[in-house]
C-alpha positions in Angstrom: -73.3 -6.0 53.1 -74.9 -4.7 56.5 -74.0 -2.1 58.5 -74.6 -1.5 62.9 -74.1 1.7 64.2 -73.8 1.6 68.1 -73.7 5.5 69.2 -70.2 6.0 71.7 -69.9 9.3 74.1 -69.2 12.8 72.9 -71.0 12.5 69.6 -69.0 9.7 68.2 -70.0 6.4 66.7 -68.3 3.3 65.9 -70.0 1.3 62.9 -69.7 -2.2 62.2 -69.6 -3.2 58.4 -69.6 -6.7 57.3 -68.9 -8.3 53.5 -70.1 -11.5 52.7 -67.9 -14.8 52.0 -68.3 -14.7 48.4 -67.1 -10.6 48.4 -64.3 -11.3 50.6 -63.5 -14.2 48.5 -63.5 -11.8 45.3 -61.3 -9.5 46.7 -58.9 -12.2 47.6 -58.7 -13.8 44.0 -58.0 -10.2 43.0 -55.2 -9.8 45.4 -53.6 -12.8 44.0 -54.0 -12.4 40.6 -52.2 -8.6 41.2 -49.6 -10.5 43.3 -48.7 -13.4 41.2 -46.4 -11.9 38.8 -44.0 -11.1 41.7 -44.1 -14.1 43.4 -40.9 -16.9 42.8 -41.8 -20.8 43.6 -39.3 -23.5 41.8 -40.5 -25.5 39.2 -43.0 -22.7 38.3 -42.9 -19.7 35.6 -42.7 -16.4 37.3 -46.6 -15.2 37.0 -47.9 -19.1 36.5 -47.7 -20.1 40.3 -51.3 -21.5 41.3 -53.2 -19.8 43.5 -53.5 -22.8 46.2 -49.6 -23.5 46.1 -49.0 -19.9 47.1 -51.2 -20.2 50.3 -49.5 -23.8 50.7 -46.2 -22.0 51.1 -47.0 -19.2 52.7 -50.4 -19.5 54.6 -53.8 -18.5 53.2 -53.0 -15.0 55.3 -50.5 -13.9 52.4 -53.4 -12.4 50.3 -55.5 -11.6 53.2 -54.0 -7.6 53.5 -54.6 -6.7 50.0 -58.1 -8.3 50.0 -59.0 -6.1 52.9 -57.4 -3.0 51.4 -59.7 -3.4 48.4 -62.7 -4.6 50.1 -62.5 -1.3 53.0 -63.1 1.8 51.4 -66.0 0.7 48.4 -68.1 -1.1 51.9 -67.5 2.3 53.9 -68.8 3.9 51.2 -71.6 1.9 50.5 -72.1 2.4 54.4 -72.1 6.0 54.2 -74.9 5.9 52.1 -76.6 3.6 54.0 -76.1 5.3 57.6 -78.5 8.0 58.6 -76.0 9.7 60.9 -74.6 12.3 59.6 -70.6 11.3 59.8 -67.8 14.5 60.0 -64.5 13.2 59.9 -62.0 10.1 58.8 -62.7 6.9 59.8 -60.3 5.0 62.4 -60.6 1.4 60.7 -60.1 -1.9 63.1 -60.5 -5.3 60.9 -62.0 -7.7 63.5 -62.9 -10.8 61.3 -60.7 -11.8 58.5 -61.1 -15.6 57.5 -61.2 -17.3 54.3 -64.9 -18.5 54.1 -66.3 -16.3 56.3 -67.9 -13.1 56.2 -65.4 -10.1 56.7 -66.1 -7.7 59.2 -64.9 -4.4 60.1 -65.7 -1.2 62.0 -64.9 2.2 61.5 -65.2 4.7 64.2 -66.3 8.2 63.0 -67.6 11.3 64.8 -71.1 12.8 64.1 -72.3 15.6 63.3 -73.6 17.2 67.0 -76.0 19.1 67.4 -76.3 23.0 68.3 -78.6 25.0 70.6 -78.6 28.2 69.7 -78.3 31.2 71.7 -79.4 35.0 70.5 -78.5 35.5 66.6 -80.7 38.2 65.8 -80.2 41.6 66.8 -76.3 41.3 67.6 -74.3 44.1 68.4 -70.9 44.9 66.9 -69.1 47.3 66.8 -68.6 49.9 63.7 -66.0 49.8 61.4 -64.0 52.9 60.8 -64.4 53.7 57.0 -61.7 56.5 56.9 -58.8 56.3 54.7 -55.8 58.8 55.7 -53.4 60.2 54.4 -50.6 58.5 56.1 -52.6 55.3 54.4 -52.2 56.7 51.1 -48.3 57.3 51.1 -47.7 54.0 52.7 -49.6 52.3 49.7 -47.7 54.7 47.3 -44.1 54.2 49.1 -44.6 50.1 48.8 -45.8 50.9 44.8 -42.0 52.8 44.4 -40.2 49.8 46.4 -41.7 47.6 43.7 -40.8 49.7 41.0 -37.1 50.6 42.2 -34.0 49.4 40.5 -31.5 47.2 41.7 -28.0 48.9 41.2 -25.2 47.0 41.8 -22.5 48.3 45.0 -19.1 47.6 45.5 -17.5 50.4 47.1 -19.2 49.4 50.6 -19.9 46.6 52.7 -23.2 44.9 53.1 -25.5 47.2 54.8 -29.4 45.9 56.3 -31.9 45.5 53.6 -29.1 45.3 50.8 -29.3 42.0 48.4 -27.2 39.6 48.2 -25.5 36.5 46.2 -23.2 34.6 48.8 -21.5 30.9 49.3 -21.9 29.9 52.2 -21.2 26.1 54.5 -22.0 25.5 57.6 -20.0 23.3 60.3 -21.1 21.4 63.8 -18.6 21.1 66.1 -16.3 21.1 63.3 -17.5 18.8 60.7 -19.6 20.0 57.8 -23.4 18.7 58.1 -25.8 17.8 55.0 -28.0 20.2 53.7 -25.2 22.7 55.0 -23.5 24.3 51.8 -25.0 27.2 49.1 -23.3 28.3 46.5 -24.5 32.0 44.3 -27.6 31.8 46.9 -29.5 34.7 46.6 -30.6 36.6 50.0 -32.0 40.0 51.0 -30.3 41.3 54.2 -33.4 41.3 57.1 -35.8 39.3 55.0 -35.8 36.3 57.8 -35.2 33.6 55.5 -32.4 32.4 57.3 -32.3 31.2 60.8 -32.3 34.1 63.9 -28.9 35.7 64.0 -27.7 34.5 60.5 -28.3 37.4 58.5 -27.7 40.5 60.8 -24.2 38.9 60.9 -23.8 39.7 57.6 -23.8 43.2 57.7 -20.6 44.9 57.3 -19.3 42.0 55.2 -17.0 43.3 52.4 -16.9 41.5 48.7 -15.0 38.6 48.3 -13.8 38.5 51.6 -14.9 35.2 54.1 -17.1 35.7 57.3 -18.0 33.9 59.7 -21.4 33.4 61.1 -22.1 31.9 64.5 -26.0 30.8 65.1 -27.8 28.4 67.4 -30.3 26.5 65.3 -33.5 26.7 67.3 -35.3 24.2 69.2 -38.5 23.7 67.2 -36.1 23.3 63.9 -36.9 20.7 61.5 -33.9 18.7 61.5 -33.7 16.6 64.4 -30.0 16.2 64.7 -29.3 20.2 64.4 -32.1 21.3 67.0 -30.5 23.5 69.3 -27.3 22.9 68.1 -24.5 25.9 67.8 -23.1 26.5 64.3 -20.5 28.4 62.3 -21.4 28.9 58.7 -18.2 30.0 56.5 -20.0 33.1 54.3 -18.7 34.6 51.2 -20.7 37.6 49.6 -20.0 37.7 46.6 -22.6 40.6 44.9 -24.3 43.4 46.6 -27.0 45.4 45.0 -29.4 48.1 46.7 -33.0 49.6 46.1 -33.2 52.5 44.1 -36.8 54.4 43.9 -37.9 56.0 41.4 -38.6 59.6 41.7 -42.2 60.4 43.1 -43.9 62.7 40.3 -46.3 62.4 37.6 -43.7 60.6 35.4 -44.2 57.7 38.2 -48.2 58.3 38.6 -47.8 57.5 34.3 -45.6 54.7 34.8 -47.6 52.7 37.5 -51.1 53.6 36.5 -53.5 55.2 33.8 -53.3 58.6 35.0 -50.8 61.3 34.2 -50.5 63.2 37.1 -49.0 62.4 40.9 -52.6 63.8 42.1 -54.8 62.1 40.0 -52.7 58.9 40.7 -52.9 59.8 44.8 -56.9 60.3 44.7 -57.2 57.0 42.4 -55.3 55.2 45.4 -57.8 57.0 48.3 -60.5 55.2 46.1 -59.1 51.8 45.6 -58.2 51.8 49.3 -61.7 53.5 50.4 -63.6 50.2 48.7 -60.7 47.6 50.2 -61.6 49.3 53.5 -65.3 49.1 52.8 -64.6 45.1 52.5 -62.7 44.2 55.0 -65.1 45.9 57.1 -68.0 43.7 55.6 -65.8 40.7 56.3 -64.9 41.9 59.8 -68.7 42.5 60.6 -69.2 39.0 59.2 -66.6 37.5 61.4 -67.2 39.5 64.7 -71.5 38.5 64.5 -70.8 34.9 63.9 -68.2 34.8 66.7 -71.0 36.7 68.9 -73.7 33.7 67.9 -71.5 31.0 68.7 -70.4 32.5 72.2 -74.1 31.7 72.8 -74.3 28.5 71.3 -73.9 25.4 72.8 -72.2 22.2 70.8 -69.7 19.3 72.0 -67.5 19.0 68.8 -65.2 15.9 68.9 -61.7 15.6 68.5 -62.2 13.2 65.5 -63.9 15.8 63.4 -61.5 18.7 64.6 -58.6 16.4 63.1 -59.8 15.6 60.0 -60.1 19.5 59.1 -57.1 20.6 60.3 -55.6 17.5 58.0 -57.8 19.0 55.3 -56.9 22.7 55.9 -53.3 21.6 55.9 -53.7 19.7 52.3 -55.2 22.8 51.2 -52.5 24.5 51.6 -50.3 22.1 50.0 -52.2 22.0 46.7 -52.3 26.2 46.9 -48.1 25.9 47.2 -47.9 23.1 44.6 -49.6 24.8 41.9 -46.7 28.0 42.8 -44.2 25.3 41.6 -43.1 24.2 45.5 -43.4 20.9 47.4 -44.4 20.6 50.6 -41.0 19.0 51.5 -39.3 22.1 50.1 -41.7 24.4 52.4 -41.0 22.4 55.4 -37.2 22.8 54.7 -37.4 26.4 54.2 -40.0 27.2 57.1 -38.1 25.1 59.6 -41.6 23.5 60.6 -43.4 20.0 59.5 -46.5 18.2 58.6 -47.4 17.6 62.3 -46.5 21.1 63.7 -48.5 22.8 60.5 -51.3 20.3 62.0 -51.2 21.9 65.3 -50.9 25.7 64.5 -54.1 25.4 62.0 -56.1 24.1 65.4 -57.7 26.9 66.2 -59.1 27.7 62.7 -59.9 24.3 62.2 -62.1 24.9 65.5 -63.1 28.0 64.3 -64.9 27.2 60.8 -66.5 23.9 62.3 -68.1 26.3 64.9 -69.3 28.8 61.9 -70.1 26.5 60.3 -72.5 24.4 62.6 -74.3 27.4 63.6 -75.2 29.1 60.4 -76.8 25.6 59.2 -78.6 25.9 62.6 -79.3 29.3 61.6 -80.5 28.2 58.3 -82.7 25.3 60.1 -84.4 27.5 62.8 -84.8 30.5 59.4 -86.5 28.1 57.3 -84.0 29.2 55.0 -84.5 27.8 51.4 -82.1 27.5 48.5 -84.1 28.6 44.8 -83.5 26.7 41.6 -82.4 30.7 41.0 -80.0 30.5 43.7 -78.1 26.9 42.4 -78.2 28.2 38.9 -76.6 31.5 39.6 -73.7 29.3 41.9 -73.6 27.1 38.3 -72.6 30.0 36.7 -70.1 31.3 38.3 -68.2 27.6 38.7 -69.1 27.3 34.8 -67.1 31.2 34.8 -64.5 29.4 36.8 -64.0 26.5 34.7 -64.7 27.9 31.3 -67.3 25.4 30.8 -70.9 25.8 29.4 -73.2 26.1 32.9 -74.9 22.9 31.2 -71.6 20.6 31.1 -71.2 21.8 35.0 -74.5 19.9 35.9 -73.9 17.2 33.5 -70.6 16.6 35.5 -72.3 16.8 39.1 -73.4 13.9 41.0 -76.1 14.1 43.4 -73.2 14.1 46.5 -72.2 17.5 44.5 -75.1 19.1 44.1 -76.5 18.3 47.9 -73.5 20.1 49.6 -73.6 23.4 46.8 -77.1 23.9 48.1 -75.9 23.0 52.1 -72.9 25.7 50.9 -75.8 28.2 49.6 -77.7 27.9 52.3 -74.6 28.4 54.7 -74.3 31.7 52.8 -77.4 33.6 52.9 -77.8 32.5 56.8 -74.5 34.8 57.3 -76.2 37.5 55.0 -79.1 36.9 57.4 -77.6 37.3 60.5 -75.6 39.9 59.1 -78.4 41.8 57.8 -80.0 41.3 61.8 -76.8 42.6 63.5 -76.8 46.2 65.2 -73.6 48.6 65.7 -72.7 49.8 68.7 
């Protein structure tokens, strides 16, 4: 295998790979024998067709897809290895020689890594954070505590009032005719919540049991189902339960109930604490984010699209593994939300932008520092993975290859150049 790499404008690349005859042959014996069993000729067993009579019928080109499929992403890799640039996003793969007999080439056209000049990152000012928790604070934390706490106490001597939850049947009609996707029956939904479409639920207020209402909407632009964007719509609603909030009383017999103390002003001075130290964090974090958005106003990179894309792709998979492992797919979110794939691509923009640009300067950071990462440093990070996973710190370096370990010392060293610049910045 060889690899070129001609350098392209705005810090992107295109490289050209090329597999020998023999590999390319390889991978096309392997996409035959992984095809043959589906492949009909008369006067040959299913799965007993030669190779050569396939390509007779159908052209040598039949098996030349698969080949390449198999033959792409083991050669980019081995390429990645081999390349000294430093690539930062998805390849965008072209085949431009496939031919039995000949070498197999293809290039894959990747951003790189740019570089950053650094501005000033020591000594910047921020300002300071307000540390004081009042008392208004305090009841608003205690007041959401009793909302979690209440009972729901079924109603049926009024009609449905904002805030109230409900069970209702519901279907909904376009210009007459019932649409797909339309129709609930015993669906549960809390009056202002917003899990309906604009207009839907505030209709619903003053709706008696048992008794049918009708709810007129406009579905909005943006909405996820083509043929219902911006289309009007009558829903036919039934409620058919009603239950309210009801808090609990707010004395010590709550404070008991809700934490370890058994009095209302223990409990209230135990919450001025907890929310004291969540204060004091969000502050750290807040200084963290406000320095490093200070040092990369003064920095100068040219990021490319290419490596923008792949992490908003990456940010969005992120969040579909978080929502998977809640026991929801991604086709249920989109349903729910009203949004899709590509929109949820374009909203996370600007913090994909955002944690390249953090990210590019504290490694310059940690360049221009001289910032090192211990052996105390990677087996202290070891520890708390082997925490994470429940694994003996020992089996967590037996499983990591050197790829791993490179980018948990890149990661470390990301981290103590923000401690660094933190430690450098000065409040206003």
């Amino acid at each position: 295998m060889s690899i070129q790499v001609e350098k392209l404008e705005k810090n992107m690349a295109k490289l050209t790979i090329e597999s020998g005859a023999e590999e390319f042959e390889k991978a096309i014996e392997t996409a035959y024998q992984k095809q043959k069993k589906k492949i009909s000729i008369p006067g040959f067993r299913k799965g007993k067709v030669p190779r050569q009579i396939i390509e007779k019928m159908y052209g040598k080109e039949i098996f030349y897809e698969d080949a390449a499929n198999t033959l792409i992403p083991d050669a980019y890799e081995k390429a990645l290895d081999e390349c000294e640039e430093e690539i930062v996003s998805s390849p965008q793969i072209e085949v431009t020689q496939i031919e039995a007999g000949k070498p197999f080439i293809f290039t894959a056209t990747v951003a790189l890594k740019p570089e950053v000049k650094l501005g000033k990152y020591k000594g910047v000012k921020v300002d300071k954070a307000d540390l004081e928790v009042t008392e208004d604070e305090i009841n608003e934390f205690i007041e959401r505590e009793r909302d979690n706490n209440a009972r729901n106490i079924s109603v049926e001597d009024r009609p449905v009032k904002d805030g109230d939850m409900t069970v209702i049947d519901f279907e909904g009609f376009v210009d007459g005719t019932a649409f797909d996707g339309g129709k609930g029956e015993n669906y549960p939904l809390t009056i202002g919540s917003g899990a309906f479409i604009p207009g839907f639920e505030e209709q619903l207020i003053g709706a008696e049991i048992g008794k049918e209402v009708e709810v007129n909407v406009t579905f909005p632009e943006d909405y996820h189902a083509d043929d219902l964007k911006g289309k009007a719509a009558l829903f036919k609603c039934t409620v058919k339960e009603i239950k309210e909030k009801e808090l609990p009383e707010l004395d010590d017999e709550f404070a008991s109930e809700v934490s370890e103390f058994d009095t209302l002003a223990e409990y209230k001075e135990d919450v001025k604490k907890n929310l004291e130290e969540k204060k004091k964090k969000e502050a750290e974090d807040a200084k963290e984010d406000a320095v490093i958005d200070a040092i990369i106003e003064e920095a100068q990179m040219d990021i490319p699209d290419a490596m923008i894309e792949t992490q908003q792709k990456q940010m969005v998979d992120e969040f579909a593994q978080r929502i998977t492992m809640q026991g929801l797919s991604m086709e249920q979110y989109f349903q729910f939300s009203g949004t899709s794939y590509e929109k949820m691509v374009e909203q996370v923009r600007p913090q994909a932008e955002k944690r390249i640009k953090s990210r590019l300067v504290l490694e310059a950071v940690a360049a221009a520092e001289n910032i090192e990462v211990t052996d105390e440093d990677y087996d202290k990070e070891i520890e708390v993975m082997a925490e994470a996973y429940q694994l003996e710190p020992d089996k967590v370096k037996e499983m990591l290859g050197e790829k791993e370990i490179k980018n948990i010392k890149k990661d470390l060293a990301v981290r103590k150049a923000a401690e660094f610049v933190v430690k450098n910045a000065k409040e206003k």
